[in-house]
N, C-alpha and C positions, 0 to 999 in steps of 0.2 A: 132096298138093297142093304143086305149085311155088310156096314166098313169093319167088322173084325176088332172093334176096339173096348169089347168086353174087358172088363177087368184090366185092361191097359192102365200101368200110372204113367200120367202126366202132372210135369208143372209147370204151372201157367204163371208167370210174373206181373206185377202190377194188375192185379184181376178181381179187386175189390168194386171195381167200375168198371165203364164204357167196354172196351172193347175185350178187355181181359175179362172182365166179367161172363160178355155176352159168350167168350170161346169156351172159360171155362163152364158155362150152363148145357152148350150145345155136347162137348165132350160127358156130360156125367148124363146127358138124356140117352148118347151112345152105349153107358155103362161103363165108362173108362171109372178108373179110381183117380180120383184130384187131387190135387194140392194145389189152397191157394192163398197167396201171398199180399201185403201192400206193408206201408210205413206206420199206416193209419188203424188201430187194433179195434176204435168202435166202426172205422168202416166194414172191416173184415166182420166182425160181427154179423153187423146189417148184413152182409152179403152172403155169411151163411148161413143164417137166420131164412133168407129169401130160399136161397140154394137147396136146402135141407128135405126139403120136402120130394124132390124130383127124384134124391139117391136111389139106390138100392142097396140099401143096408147100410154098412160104416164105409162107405166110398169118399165121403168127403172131409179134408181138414185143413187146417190153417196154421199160416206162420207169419209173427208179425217177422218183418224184414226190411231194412234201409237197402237196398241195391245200392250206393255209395259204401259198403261196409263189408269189408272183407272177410269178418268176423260174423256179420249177419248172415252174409251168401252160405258162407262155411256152415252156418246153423241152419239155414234154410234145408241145405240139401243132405246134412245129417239128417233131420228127423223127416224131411220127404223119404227118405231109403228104410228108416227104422221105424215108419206108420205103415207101409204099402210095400214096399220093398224095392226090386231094380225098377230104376225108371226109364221109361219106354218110350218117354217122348217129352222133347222140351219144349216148349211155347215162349221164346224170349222176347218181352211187350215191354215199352216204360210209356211215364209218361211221356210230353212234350217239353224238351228245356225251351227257356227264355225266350221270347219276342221280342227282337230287334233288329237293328241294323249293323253293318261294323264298327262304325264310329263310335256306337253306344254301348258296345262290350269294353268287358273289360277282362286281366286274363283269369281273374276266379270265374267267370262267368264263361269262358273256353275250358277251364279245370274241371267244373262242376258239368258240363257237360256231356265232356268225356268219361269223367267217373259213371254219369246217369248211362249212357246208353252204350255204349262202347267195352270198357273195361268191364262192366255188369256181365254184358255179355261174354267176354272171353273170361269171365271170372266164373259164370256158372256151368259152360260146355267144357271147360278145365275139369272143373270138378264131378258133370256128370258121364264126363266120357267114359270111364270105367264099365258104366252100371248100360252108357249105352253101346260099348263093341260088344258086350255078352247077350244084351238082346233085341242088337239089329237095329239099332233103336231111328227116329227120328228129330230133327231139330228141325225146328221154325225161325225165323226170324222175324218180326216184325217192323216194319221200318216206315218207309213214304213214300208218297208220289213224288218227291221230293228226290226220288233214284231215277227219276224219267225227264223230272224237269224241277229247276229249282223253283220254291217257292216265294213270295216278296216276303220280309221281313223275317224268315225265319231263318238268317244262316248259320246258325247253330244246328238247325235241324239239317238242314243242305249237307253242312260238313260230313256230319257223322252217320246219318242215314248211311252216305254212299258208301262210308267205311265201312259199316256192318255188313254192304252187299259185298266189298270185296271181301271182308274175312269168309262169308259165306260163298262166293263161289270157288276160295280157295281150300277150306277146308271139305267141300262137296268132294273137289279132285282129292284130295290127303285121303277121307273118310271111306271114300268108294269103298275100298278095298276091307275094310269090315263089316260090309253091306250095312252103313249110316248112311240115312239120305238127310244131305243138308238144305232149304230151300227160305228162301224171302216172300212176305208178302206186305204189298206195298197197298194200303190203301188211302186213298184222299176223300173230301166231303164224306164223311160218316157221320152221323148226329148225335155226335158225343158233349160230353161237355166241354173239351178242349176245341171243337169246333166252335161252339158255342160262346166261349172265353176270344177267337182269333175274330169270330164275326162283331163281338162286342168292342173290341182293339178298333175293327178296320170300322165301324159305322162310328165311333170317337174320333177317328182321326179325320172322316171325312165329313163328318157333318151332318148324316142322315140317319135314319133308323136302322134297325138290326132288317126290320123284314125289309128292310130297302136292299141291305148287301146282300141278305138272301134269295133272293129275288133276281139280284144280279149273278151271284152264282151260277143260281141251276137253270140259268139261261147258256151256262159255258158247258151243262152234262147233256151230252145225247139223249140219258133219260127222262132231264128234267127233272131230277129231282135230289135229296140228300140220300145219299144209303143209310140202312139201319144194320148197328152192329149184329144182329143177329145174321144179317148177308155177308160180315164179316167171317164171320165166326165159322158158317155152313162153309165155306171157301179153306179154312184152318184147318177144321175136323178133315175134310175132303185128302187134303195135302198130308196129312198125317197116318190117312188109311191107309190100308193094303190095297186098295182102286187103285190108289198113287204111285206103287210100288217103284216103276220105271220113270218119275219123275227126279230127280235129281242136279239142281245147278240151278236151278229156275227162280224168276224174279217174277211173283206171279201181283198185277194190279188189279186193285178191287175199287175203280171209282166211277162206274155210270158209261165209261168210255170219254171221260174229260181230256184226259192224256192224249193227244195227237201222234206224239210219237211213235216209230216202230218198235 
């Protein structure tokens, strides 16, 4: 199936790893043209070092970028427009703030939060909206299971997940009307490294091994098993296509079917 995503620029945020990584790899095997981003400039390397080889011609490039920085966002999406030109579609991904509980925040640690995933967000669909009424463009969100059911110890995550679902199904209604489709995807148990860092937390606090809490997990997935960010990522591209066109407002989960809810 042709998703239409030739020469498409997107950009993908925190995508030097895990899941940004795995969307933006699946977007540039589509032929879309990328850009992609992290804090980290030898990870970015490594990652287009790996990336490089799938392109098709100068399709791919990089910008180091703090998403806490307003000054970086602003840079980010200057030289996203002046390597590739309008872009066509956002991919808004970060990492995971803090693990904890209430009692053990503090309020830099509610600041830094909302800076990471929140204001990043309305800092860069601020800045790309121009580039996306002129070409219909799309926006992704990326967010949690954590929009369907809160997670233990992450209410950090909890809080501002849900915010990004409400800026996003509220800017879907705004957006309509310049044919932007706004949409959320929410995924849980991916075998990332931040999964990977929360199964290390909870097999510390309880006592047992890592393949002990793992084990206990994907006893909780229909599947039975962790998803791999490339099922991520095939799920991104999809949402982002022209298949997608009449999808819009939609909170879409990607976790095995762990989530009970409707």
């Amino acid at each position: 199936m042709d998703l239409k995503l030739k020469n498409k620029v997107v950009l993908v945020t925190a995508s030097s790893q895990g899941l940004g990584f795995a969307t933006a790899r699946k977007f540039l095997e589509e032929g879309a043209k990328v850009m992609i981003t992290s804090h980290s400039l030898e990870n970015l390397r490594l990652a287009y070092k790996e990336l490089r080889p799938i392109t098709y011609g100068d399709q791919l490039s990089y910008v180091v970028a703090d998403l806490t920085s307003t000054s970086d966002i602003e840079d980010l999406l200057a030289k996203t427009r002046k390597k590739f030109g309008l872009i066509d579609i956002v991919v808004n991904n970060t990492g995971g703030p803090k693990s904890a509980s209430f009692e053990q925040l503090y309020e830099d640690d509610w600041s830094d939060a909302y800076e990471l995933i929140l204001r990043s967000a309305i800092q860069i669909i601020r800045l790309a909206l121009p580039d996306l009424k002129k070409t219909q463009g799309v926006i992704i969100n990326s967010v949690s299971a954590s929009t369907k059911q809160p997670l233990s110890g992450l209410i950090l995550s909890n809080t501002f997940r849900m915010a990004i679902l409400g800026l996003s199904k509220s800017l879907a209604n705004e957006f309509g009307k310049y044919g932007i489709r706004v949409n959320t995807i929410s995924p849980d148990q991916i075998l990332t490294n931040r999964v990977q860092t929360l199964d290390e937390i909870k097999a510390e606090k309880d006592n047992v091994s890592i393949e002990k809490v793992r084990q206990q997990s994907e006893t909780t997935i229909p599947l039975g098993r962790y998803g791999k960010p490339e099922e991520f990522a095939n799920v991104v591209v999809l949402l982002a296509s022209s298949v997608s066109h009449y999808v819009n407002g939609s909170n879409v989960v990607v976790d095995g079917g762990q989530v009970q809810s409707y």
